[in-house]
N, C-alpha and C positions, 0 to 999 in steps of 0.2 A: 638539475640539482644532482649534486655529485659528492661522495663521502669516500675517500681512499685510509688505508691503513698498507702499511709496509713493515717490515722486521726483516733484519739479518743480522747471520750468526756466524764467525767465522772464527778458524784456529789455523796455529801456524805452530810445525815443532822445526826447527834447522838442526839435524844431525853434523853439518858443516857450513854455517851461513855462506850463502849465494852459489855453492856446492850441490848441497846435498839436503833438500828440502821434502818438505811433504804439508800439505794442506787443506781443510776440510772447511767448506761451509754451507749453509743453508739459509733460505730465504722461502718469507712467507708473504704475498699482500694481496688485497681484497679492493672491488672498486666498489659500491652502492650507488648506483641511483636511476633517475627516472626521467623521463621526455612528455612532459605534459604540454598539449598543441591545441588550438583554438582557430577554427576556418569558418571564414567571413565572407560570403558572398553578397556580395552590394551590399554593405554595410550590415548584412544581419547573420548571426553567428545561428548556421544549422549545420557545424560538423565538428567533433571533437575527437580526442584521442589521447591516450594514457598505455605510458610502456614503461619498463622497467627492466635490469636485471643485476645480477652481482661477479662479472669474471673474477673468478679467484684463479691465482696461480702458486703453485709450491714446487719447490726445486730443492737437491741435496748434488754436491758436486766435492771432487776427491780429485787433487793436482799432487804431481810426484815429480821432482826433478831429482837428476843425480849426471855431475861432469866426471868425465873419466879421461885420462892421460892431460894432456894441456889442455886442450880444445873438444872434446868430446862431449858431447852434451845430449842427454837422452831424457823426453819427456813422454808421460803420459797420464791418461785421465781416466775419472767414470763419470756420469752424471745421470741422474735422474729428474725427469720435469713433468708437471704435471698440469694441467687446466680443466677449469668448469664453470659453465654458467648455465643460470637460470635465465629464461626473459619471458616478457608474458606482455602482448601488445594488443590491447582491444581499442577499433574504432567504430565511432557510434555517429550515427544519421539523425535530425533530428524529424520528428512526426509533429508540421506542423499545422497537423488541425488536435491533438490531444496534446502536445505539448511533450511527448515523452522523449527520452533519447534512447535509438532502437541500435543493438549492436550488428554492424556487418561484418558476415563471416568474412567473405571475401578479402577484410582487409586487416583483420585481426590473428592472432597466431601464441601460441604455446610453447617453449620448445627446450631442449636443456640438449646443451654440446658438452663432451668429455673429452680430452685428448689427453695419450700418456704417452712420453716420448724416452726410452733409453740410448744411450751412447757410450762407449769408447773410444779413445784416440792413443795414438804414439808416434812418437816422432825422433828421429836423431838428427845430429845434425854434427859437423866434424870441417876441419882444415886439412887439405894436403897441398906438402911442399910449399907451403906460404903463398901460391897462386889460385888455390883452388877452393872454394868452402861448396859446401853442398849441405842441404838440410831434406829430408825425406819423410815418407811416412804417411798413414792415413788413419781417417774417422771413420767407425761405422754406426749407423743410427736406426733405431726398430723401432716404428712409434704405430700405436691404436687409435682412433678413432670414434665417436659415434655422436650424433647428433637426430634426435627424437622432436617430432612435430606432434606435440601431444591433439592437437585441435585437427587432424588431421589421420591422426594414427598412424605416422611414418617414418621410419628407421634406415638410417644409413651409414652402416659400417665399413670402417677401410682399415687394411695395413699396409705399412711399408716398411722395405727393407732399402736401404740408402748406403752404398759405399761414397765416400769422401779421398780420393787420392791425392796425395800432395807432393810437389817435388821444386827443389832451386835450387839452380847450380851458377856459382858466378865465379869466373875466371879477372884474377887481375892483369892485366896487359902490363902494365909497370905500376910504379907509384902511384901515377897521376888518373888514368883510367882503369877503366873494367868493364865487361858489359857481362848479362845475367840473366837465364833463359828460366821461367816459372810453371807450373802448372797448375790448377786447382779445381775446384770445386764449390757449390753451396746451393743451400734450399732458402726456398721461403714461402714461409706458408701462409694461403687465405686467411686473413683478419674475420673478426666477428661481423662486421658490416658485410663483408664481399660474401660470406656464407649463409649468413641469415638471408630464408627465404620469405621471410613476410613483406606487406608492400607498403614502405613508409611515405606517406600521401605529404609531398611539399606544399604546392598549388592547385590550383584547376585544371593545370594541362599535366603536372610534373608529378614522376613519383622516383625513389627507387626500392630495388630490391636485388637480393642479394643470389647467390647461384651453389644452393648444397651441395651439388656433385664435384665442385672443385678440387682437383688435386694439388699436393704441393707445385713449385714452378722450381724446375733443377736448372743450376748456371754453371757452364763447364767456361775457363777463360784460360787462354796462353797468352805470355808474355814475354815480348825482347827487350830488353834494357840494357844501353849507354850510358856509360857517366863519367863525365871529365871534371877534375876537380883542380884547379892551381892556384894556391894564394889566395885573392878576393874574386877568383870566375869558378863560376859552377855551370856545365853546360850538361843536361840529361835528354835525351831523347826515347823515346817508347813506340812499340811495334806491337798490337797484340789483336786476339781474335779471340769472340765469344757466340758459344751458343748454347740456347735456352730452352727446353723442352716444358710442356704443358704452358705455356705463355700466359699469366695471370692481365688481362686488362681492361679497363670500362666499354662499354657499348652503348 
């Protein structure tokens, strides 16, 4: 059972439309709901289990562009974002010689996650002598943490400081082709499933659970790119290499 609400607010003033911009907005949404399970062994129902909780998320974010000479083009940002949730997971054994349903700690859990993330970014980017364009620039990202095991009484704070580097430079060879060397970066972060440490009981033999001490997972990636274009052919080719640190994956 699932009850979402979402809102956003956005402004836009053009000092020089598609020039000289500036933009602000904000967004609010909210998820409600709950996982009520019923476990049947040989036909007879002695396990149960009831969870719940509410991620909310809020964000405010501030874009700024401005071109200067023909091709000049200069962006940057702020943002602010923010996350929390509640959840509360009890399952229950049944006692069947009184008939009661008994709760197990073991598989039951309490717990509320915060996350608050800030960032900046800028970036330029420009044409020289009509063969050359290059776009530069990076993100930097500060974000807190904490995530409380109320049934448990356990706390686990983290920060990070995160640079973001960016850089493409793409040379045209004549008209028809060009090839274009990249750089980058990005995060992604554990989901509520992959962090939540409580054990959600699927079957008899199956469970899972999730791993609190996960850190974000950083992706650094380089890029060669070819591209021929004449008439109705397009032929592109790509070269590139990536590596990942803290590797996020199932077990």
């Amino acid at each position: 059972s699932r009850k979402s609400f979402e809102s956003v607010l956005s402004y836009k003033h053009s000092f020089i439309p598609g020039k000289h911009e500036i933009s602000i907005s904000g967004s609010y949404s909210k998820t409600k709901g709950n996982r009520p399970a019923d476990y049947y062994i040989e036909g007879q129902l002695l396990q149960k289990s009831s969870g719940g909780g509410a991620p909310t998320n809020a964000a405010i974010q501030a874009d700024y562009t401005r071109t200067f000479f023909s091709s000049g083009k200069l962006e940057a940002g702020l943002k602010g974002f923010t996350r929390w949730n509640s959840f509360k997971y009890n399952f229950f054994n049944l006692d069947t010689i009184t008939n009661e349903w008994i709760l197990e700690p073991a598989f039951s859990n309490d717990l509320d996650h915060r996350e608050n993330i800030y960032s900046g970014y800028a970036m330029y980017s420009d044409s020289l002598f009509t063969k050359y364009f290059f776009k530069i620039g990076a993100r930097l990202e500060f974000s807190t943490s904490e995530l409380i095991q109320r049934s448990v009484t356990d706390t686990v704070s983290k920060k990070y400081l995160f640079p973001f580097p960016y850089l493409l430079i793409k040379r045209n060879l004549n008209k028809n082709q060009s090839i274009a060397f990249s750089f980058n970066s990005r995060i992604t972060r554990p989901t509520y499933p992959q962090l939540n440490p409580y054990i959600n009981v699927i079957d008899e033999t199956t469970y899972e659970t999730g791993n609190k001490n996960l850190d974000p997972e950083r992706l650094y990636k380089m890029e060669l790119n070819y591209s021929f274009l004449k008439e109705k052919i397009k032929f592109t080719a790509n070269l590139y290499g990536s590596a990942t640190s803290d590797f996020i994956t199932q077990v």
